[in-house]
N, C-alpha and C positions, 0 to 999 in steps of 0.2 A: 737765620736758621728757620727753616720751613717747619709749620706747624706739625706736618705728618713726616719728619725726616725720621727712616730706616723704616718707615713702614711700604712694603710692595703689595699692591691692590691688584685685587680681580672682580671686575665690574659683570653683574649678570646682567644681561638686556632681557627683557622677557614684557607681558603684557599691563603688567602690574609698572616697571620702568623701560620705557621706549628708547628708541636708538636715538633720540635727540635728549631726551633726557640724563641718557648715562654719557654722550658728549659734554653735556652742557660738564655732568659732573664732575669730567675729566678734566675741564679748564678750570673749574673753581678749584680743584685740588693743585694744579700747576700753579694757580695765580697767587697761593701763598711762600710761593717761591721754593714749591716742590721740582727738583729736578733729574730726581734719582733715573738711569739709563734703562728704559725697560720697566718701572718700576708701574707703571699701569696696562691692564689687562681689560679688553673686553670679549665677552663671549657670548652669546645670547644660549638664552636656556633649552631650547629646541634645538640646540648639538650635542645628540645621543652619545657622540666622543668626549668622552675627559681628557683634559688637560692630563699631560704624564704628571705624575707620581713628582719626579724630577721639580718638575716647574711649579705642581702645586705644594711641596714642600718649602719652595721658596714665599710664597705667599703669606703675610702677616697678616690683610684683611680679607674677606668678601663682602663687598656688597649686595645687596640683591634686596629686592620687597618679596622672593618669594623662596620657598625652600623645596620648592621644584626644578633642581638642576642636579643632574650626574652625580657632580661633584661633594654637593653638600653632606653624605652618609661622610667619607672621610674625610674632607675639614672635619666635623664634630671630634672623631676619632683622634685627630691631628691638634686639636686644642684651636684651631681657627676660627677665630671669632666672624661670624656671620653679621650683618648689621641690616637693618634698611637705611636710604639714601639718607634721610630725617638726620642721622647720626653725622656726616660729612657736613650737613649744612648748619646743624647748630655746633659743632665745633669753630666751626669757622666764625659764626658770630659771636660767641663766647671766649673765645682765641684762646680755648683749652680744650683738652682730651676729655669728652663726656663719657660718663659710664659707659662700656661697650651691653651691657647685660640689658639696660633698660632698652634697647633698640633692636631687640631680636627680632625677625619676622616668622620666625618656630613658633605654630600656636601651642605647643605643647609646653612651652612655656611662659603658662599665662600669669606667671607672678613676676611678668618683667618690667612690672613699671613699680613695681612692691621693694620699699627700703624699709625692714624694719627696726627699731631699737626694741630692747627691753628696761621695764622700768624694775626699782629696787624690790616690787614684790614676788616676781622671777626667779626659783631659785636658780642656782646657776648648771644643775644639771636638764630643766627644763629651758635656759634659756639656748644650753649647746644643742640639745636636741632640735626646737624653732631656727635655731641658722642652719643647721644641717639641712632642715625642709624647706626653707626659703629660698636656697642656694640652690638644691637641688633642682627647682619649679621655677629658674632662672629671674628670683630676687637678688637684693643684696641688703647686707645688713652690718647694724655700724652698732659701737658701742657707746656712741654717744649720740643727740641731734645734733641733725647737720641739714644742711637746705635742701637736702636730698629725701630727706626722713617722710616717708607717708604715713608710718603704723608705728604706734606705742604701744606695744603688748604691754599690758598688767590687768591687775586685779585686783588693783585699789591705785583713788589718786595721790595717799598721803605720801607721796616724797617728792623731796624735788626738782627732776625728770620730769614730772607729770604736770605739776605749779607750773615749770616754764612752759610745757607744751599747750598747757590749757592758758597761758597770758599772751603765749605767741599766736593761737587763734582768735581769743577775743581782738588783740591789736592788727589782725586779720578782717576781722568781722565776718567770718567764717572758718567750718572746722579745717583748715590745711595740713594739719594731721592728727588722723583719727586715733582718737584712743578708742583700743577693742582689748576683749580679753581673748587669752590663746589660742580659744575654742573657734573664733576668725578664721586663724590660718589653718590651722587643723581641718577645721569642717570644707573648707576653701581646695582642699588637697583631697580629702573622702570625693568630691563634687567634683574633682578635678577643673574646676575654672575659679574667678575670682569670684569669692559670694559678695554682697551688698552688706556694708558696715552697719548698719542700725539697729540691727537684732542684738550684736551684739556688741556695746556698748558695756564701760566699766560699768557696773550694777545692776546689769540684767542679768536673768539667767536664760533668755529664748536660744535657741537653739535651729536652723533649719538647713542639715546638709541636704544634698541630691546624690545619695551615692551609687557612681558609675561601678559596675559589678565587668567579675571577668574569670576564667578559670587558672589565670598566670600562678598561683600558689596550690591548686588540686594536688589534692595527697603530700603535704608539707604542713609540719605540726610544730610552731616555735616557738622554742623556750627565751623569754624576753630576760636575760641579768638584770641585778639588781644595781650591775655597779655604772650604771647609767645615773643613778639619783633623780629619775624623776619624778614628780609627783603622780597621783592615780588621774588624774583629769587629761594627763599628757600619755599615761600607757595605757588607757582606755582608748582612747581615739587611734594609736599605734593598732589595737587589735582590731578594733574595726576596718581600718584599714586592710588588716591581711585576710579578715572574714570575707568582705565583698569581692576580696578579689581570690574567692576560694580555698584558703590554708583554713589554722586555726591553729590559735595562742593556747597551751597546757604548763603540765608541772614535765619535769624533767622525763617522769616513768613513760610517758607519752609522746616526748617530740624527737623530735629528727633532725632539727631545724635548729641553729644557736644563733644567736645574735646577741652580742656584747661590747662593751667600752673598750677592755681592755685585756690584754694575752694575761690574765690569769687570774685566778680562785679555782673554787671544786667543781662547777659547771663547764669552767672550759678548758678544765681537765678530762671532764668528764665526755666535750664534746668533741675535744681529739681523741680520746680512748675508744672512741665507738663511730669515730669516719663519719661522724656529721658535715654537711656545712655548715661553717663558721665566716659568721660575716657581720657590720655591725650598721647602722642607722644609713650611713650614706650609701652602704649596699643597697638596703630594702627600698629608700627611695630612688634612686637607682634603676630597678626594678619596677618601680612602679610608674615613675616616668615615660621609661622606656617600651613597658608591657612587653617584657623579656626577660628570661633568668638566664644570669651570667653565673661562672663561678666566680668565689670572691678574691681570689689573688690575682684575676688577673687585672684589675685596678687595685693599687697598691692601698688607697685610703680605704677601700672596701671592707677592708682585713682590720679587726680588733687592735688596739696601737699598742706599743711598749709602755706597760705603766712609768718605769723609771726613766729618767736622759738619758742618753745617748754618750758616755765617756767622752769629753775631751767638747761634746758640744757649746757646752756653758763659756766654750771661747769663742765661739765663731759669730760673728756678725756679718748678714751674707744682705747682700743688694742684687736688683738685678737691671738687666737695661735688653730691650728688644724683647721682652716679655711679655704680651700683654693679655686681658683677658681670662679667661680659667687657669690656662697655662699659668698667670703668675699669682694668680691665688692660688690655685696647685702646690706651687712651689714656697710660697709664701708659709702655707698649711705645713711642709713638709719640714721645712727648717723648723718650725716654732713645736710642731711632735714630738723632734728631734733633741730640743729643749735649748737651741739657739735663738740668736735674734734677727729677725726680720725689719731692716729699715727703709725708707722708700727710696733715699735721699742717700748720696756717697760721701762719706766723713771721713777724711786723711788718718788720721788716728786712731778709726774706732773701727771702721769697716775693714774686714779682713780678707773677705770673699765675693768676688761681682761675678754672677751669673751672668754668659754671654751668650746671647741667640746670632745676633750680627756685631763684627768685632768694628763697630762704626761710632761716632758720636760721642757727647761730652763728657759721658759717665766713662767709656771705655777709655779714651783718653788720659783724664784724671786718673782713671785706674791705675792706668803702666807708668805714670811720673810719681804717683805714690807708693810704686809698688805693691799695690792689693793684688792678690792672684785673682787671675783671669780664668775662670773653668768654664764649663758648659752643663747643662745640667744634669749631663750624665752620671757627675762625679757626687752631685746631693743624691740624687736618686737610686744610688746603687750603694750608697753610705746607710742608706736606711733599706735595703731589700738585705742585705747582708750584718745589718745593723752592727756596723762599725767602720768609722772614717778612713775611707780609700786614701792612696798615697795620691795629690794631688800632683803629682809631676810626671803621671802619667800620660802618655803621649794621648791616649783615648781623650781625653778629657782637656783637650787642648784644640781641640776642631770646633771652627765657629763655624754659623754662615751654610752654606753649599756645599761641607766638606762632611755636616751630620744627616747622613742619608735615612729615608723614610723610618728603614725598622727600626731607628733610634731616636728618632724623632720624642720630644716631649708627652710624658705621659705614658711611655711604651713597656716602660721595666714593668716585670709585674715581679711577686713573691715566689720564689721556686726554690727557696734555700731548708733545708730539713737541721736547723737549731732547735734550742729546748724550745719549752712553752711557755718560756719568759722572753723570749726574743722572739724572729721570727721561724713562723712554724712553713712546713712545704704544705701547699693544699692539693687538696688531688679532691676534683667532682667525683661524688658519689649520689647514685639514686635513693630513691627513697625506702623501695623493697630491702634494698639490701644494709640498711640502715635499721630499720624495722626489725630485723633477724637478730641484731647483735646483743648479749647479754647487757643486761642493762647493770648501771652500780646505782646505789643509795645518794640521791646527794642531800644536805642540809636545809630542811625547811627556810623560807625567807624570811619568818620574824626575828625582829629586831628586840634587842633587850630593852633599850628606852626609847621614849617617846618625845623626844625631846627639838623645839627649835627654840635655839639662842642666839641672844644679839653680847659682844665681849666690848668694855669701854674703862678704861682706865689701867689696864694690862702689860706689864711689864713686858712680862712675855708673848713672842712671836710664833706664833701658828704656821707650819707651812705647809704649803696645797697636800703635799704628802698623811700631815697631821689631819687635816680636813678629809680628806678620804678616810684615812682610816676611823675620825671617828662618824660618818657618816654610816659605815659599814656596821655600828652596833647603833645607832640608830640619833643621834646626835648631829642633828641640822645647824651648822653656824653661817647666820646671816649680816648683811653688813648695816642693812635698816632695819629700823621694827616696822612690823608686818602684821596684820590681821591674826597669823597662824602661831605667833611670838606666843610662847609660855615659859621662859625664861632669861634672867639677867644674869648677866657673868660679869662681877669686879670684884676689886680689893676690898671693897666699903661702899657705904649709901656717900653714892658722888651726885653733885649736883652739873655732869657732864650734860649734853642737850640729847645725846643719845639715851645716858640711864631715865632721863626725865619722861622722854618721849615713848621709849618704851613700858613704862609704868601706866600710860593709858591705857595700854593692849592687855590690859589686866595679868599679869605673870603667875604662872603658879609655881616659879620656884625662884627666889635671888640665892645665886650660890657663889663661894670664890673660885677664883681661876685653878687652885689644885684640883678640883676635880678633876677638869679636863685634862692636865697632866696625871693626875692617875690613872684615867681611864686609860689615854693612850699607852702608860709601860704597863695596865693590863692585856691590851691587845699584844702588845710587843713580847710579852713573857708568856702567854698561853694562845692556844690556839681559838678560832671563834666558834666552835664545836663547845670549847670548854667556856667561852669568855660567862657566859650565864651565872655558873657557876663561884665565880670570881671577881664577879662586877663590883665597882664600886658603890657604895648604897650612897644614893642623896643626901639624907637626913647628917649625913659625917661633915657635908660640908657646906651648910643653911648657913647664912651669912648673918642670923641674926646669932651664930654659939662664935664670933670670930670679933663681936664690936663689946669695948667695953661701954656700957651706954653710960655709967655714972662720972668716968671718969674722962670719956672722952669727950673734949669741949665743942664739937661739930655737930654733937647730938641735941645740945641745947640748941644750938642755930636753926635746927629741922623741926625738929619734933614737940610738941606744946608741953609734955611729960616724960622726960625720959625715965625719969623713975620707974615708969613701967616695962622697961628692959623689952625683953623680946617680944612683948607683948604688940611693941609697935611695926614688927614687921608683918605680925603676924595680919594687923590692921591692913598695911598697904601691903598684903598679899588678897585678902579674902574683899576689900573696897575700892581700889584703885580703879579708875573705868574713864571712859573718854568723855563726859558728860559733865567733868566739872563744873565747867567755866560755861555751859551752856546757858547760863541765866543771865550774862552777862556782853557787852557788846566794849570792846576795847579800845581805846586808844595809848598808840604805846609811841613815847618820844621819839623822835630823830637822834638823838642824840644818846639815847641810854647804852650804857656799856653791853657790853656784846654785840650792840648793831640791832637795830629793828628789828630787820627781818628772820632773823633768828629766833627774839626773842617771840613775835607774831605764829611763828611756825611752831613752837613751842604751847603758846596759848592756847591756837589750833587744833592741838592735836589734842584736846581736852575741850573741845568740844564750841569752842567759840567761833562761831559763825560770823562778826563783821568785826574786824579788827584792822585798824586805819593807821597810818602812822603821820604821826602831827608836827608839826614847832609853832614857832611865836605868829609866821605868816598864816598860818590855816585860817581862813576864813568862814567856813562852815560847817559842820556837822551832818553828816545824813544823818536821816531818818532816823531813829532808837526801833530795833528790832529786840531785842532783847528789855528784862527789865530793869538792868543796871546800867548804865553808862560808867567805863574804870578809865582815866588816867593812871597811864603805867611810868613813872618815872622816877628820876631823884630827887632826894629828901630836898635837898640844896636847888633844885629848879624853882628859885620862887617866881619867875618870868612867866616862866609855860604853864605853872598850874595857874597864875591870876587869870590866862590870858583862859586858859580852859574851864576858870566858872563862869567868865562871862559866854563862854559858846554854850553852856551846858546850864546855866543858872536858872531856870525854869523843869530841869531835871532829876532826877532821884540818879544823884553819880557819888562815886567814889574815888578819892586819888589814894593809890597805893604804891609800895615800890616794889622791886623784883623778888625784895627777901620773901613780900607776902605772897606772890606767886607759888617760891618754892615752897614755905612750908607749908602752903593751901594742899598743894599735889603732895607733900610728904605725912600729911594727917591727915587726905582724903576726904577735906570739907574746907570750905572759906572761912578762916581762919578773922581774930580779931584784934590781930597784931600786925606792925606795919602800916598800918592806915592812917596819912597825913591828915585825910577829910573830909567828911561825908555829908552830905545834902541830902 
């Protein structure tokens, strides 16, 4: 099977790839045992005639170095992946399909060699919003590293995402991927090219966009929702954005303009009552990409999404095959809105749905002996313009191949459907005068009742994305690591989990139990957020220290030097807790200690100790003593590793201790004089 089978090329010859070179191209793609009839094209770029509609509707790639041919405005339209030759020839030597994005020859998309992740201090409405921009300014971006990875957005290095990317460049011996903070790609998009890494780096704060200006937003005033969730340093740079390029960002009494997550609350109620455009993130960049204002239904993602699934989605498992490029990120995007699943790979038993572009090849095959329905993507597409699942045995949605003509082509549906303003709405452009004239309504100031970001560990109960929205909306951030911004713990009790510990160096100003959070949510759910103010639940009801009995519960002597002192001691490790413990200190922690080293190391770490080694019986020597203690961290019963560690350390002022004294060091907020095998 040939490496590019079902794919049909259209080779540009132009000055940038000559006619001996797009030959040469044509036999390297044949010599992988490509034989498809017709399936290669060449046209040189100085023929002012397009290819028909017909013919380039069949076409899955283009080649070309340069985006100087006829044709190129509709491929993009078309979802047709554009590439330069660079792409055919490391596929070939890689004998896999390489990202089409990273090989654009569009300068306008000058984030195409830009893969970014996000690390754990990203919330995650800042981090939907950076793929939206990355994607748009033809990056790509992953949710984990992968060898593709160029950019770690964060804002600190403590998790570890950031460990592995900072051990995978030392083992580099250069940075291979840059850790930067947001304000990178952000400012990178202000500048519209790629700016240079080094300004911004994790723990700087320099700054230096070049922003290109334009009048594309003149007389356009936009109300930015809140229910995007993202932090001010991410909707700062959104407004900049739409200043240079002539709009401007207000309060509701003022704009004209909506831009939101999702089809509803009072604002975009408020922004269908009065014939605004409504449109949301991948619109405006969109727009800014393109330096052109579209309306926003006529690309379907452009439009604010259904907050809730799709009925009936949470069964669908949908594959695709002859998809490639935007088109199958597109669609990829569309199912998972939808609130289905997206997998790569065709599973007999799981996969319900294969998306067919050409009804050729191994997946399609598989498909019809498994019986997975075979559709087109008409049928996803018009399932969510209409938001609700078409009857799949419709003849429409049964046409592969040369039988789906241009207007229907991938990408083409747009929203025309007049549903409530929970589903999909019909958009009709409106200008800006006549937007300006319309009586305006009152809507809800955007303060939040709390102030709150929490990290949840030891919890019965399950949270769902729904739960996290809503408590998002009274102001209540739950994160999955602690974070520089952490001023809150959420469990049953003082657990000795690596979360609650790690989070105790970010100094917390509240440990509370998990009912609050169930309270607050059946407050949201029983009154309105006009009234929630009024009805909130108060903090102080549920402090974790009115919930532990200290006298009688035996886990409190294991932590705490005095429990006798009852609440007195949370009140300790609220008002002292800090990351600086362990800063006096240089560690060596066993191979072999229960939890695992490295866990235990990252735990240390986060309390402030800077050289922490991990040892056994072979360790031969010691670095240097940077701090003024030297601690073996291990078990009481190690009589092996600690003789073998006074002799590496016997000219040293060291300590051997075990994990207990760890924990109750960080649980009474000073180096504790318990636990310690042995001191020098």
């Amino acid at each position: 099977m040939s490496l590019f089978e079902g794919h049909r090329f259209l080779i540009i010859q132009s000055s940038e790839l000559s006619a001996t070179k797009a030959e040469n191209l044509k036999k390297q793609i044949i010599s992988t045992g490509y034989n498809e009839d017709g399936g290669i094209l060449i046209k040189r770029n100085s023929d002012l005639i397009p290819i028909s509609n017909e013919k380039l509707v069949k076409v899955t790639l283009i080649v070309s170095n340069t985006i100087d041919f006829v044709e190129y405005q509709l491929a993009e339209e078309l979802m047709i992946p554009v590439v330069r030759d660079a792409w055919v020839v490391d596929s070939i030597a890689a004998n896999l399909i390489e990202t089409l994005r990273s090989y654009s020859p569009d300068p306008k998309y000058f984030l195409s060699s830009v893969s970014i992740c996000c690390a754990a201090s990203i919330c995650k409405g800042d981090k939907e919003a950076l793929f939206s921009a990355v994607r748009s300014f033809g990056g790509i971006h992953t949710d984990h590293l992968s060898r593709r990875t160029t950019h770690l957005i964060a804002l600190d290095t403590d998790d570890d995402i950031c460990r592995m990317a900072i051990a995978f460049n030392q083992a580099c011996e250069r940075d291979v991927i840059a850790i930067v903070r947001p304000e990178w790609l952000l400012d990178s998009i202000i500048s519209k090219r790629k700016l240079e890494e080094d300004k911004y780096r994790v723990g700087s704060k320099d700054r230096s966009p070049e922003p290109a200006t334009s009048v594309l937003f003149k007389g356009r005033t936009f109300f930015l929702d809140d229910d995007f969730n993202i932090s001010s340093r991410v909707s700062s740079s959104l407004k900049t954005l739409i200043e240079q390029h002539g709009g401007k960002v207000d309060s509701e009494d003022r704009a004209n303009t909506y831009i939101g997550k999702y089809r509803a609350g009072d604002m975009y109620q408020l922004a269908i009552d009065e014939k605004w455009p409504i449109g949301n993130l991948n619109w405006l960049f969109w727009m800014l990409l393109h330096e052109e204002w579209i309306t926003p239904g006529k690309i379907m993602l452009h439009y604010p999404y259904p907050r809730e699934a799709l009925e009936g989605m949470d069964r669908v498992v949908v594959s695709v095959t002859h998809y490639s490029g935007d088109s199958r990120l597109y669609l990829q995007q569309l199912v998972e809105i939808m609130g289905g699943t997206f997998t790569k790979n065709l599973r007999q038993f799981t996969t319900t749905h294969l998306l067919v572009a050409k009804p050729t090849g191994e997946k399609y095959k598989y498909a019809q002996e498994w019986n997975i329905k075979c559709l087109n993507h008409l049928w996803l597409e018009e399932s969510y313009a209409k938001w609700e699942l078409q009857d799949d045995s419709d003849p429409r949605y049964l046409k592969f191949g040369d039988q789906v003509d241009v207007a229907h082509a991938v990408g083409h549906t747009s929203l025309d459907v007049g549903l409530t303003s929970s589903q999909n709405t019909r958009i009709d452009s409106q200008n800006v005068s006549s937007s300006l004239e319309m009586p305006r309504k009152k809507a809800k100031p955007n303060s939040k009742p709390y102030n709150i970001v929490a990290i949840l560990t030891g919890c019965d109960k399950e949270f769902s994305a729904s739960d996290l929205r809503n408590l998002n909306k009274v102001g209540i951030k739950v994160v999955e690591q602690p974070t520089n911004s952490l001023n809150c713990i959420i469990a049953p009790g003082i657990l000795r989990t690596e979360k609650f510990l790690k989070s105790l160096s970010k100094s917390p100003k509240y440990l509370l139990t998990p009912m609050f959070l169930i309270d607050v949510l059946a407050t949201v759910h029983s009154h309105k957020l006009d009234d929630f103010e009024h009805f909130k639940p108060h903090i102080d009801k549920y402090d974790l220290s009115k919930h532990i009995n200290f006298k009688k519960d035996p886990k409190m002597k294991e932590i705490f030097l005095d429990p006798s002192l009852g609440a007195q001691n949370i009140v300790n490790l609220i008002e002292n807790s800090n990351s600086k413990l362990f800063e006096s200190g240089d560690f060596c922690v066993s191979a072999t200690i229960p939890g695992g080293p490295d866990l235990i190391s990252s735990i240390v770490k986060s309390f402030g100790c800077r050289v922490c080694l991990i040892i056994d019986k072979k360790t031969k020597r010691l670095p240097k003593r940077v701090a003024a203690t030297r601690y073996l961290l291990c078990e009481a019963k190690d009589q092996p590793l600690q003789n073998h560690f006074r002799k590496l350390a016997e000219k040293e002022h060291y300590r051997i201790v075990e994990w207990n004294w760890v924990v109750m060091s960080i649980f009474n907020t000073k180096l504790v004089d318990r636990f310690i095998i042995d001191e020098n």
